[in-house]
Structures are given as C-alpha cells and as structure tokens.
N, C-alpha and C positions, 0 to 999 in steps of 0.2 A: 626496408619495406615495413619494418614492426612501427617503425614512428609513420610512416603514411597510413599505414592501416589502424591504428591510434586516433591517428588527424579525422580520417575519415568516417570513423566512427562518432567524433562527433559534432562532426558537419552534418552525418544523415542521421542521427541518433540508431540507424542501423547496427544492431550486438554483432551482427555476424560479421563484422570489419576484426572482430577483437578475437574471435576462434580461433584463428594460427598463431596470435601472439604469444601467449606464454612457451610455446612450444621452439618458437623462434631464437627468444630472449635465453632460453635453458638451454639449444643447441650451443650459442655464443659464448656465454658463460663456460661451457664446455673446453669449448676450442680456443678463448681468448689464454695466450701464454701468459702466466701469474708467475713463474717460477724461475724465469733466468736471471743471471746476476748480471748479462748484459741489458744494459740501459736500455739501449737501441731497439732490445726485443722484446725485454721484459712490458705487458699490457697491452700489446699487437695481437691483429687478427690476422690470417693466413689470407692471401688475395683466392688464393684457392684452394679446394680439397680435393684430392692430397697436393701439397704442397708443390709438385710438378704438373698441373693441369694447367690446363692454357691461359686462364686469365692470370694477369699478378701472378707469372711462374714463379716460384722461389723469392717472392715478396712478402713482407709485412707490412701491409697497409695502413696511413696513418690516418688518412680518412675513414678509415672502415672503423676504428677505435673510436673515431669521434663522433659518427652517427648513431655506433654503438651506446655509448655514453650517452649522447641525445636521447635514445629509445629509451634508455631504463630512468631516465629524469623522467622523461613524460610517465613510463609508467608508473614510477614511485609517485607523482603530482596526482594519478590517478584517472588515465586512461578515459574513464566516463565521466572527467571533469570532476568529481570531487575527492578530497586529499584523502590521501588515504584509503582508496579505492581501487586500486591497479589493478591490473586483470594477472599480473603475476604475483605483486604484494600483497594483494587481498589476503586478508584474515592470516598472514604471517607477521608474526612478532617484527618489531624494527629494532637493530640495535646501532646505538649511538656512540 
C-alpha cells in the first residue's frame, strides 16, 4: 500500500497520499526478520500479525519483501519525485 500511496501522490500531486507512509515503511522495518542464520527467513515479512492469524498462517512471504523493497526504492528516489526527497529519507543522512 506505501508504494500505491507514493504513486498516487504523484499522479494527484495530492501530500495527503504521503501521511501514512513513513509510518508504514517504520512498522515494516520493524517486523522485517534481519537476524536469522536461516536463509530462507533471514529478510522475510510475516503474511501475518501474529504470526498464526489467518492470512499467510505461519508464512514468510516472498512477495511481501519484494514490494517492501519496491516501497523503500521509491521512497529513497523520493516519494514527491525529486531524489532525495522521500517522505521517510527526507532530511536523514544516507550512508553508502
């Protein structure tokens, strides 16, 4: 939803597409697993919270990393179309 409501921000040049984003992007960041030595799960998102709720029961999603990914490109490209402008990166340092 963060990369649609991205897009559609600037389709309508409407800001208020961009309000739940950062909020979204940091929940994910959250939840995305960074720390298993398994491959398999290690960068996965959970299909659901908690992890027995009905969608994606007891899944790690491969598409859901991948849109995730999607999202934070766009925002790092800069959300309002210009680099460097994301509505989560904004005004934070980048390290390379």
């Amino acid at each position: 939803m963060a990369n649609n409501w991205m897009r559609l921000h600037l389709i309508t040049g409407d800001a208020g597409w961009l309000e739940p984003v950062p909020r979204v992007l940091q929940f994910l960041k959250r939840t995305q697993n960074r720390t298993s030595r398994d491959a398999g799960l290690r960068g996965g998102i959970k299909g659901s919270a908690p992890m027995s709720g009905d969608y994606g029961r007891n899944e790690i999603l491969n598409w859901a990393t991948k849109y995730f990914a999607d999202a934070l490109m766009r925002d790092e490209e800069g959300s309002a179309g210009r680099p460097g402008e994301g509505s989560v990166s904004a005004g934070v340092e980048r390290r390379n």
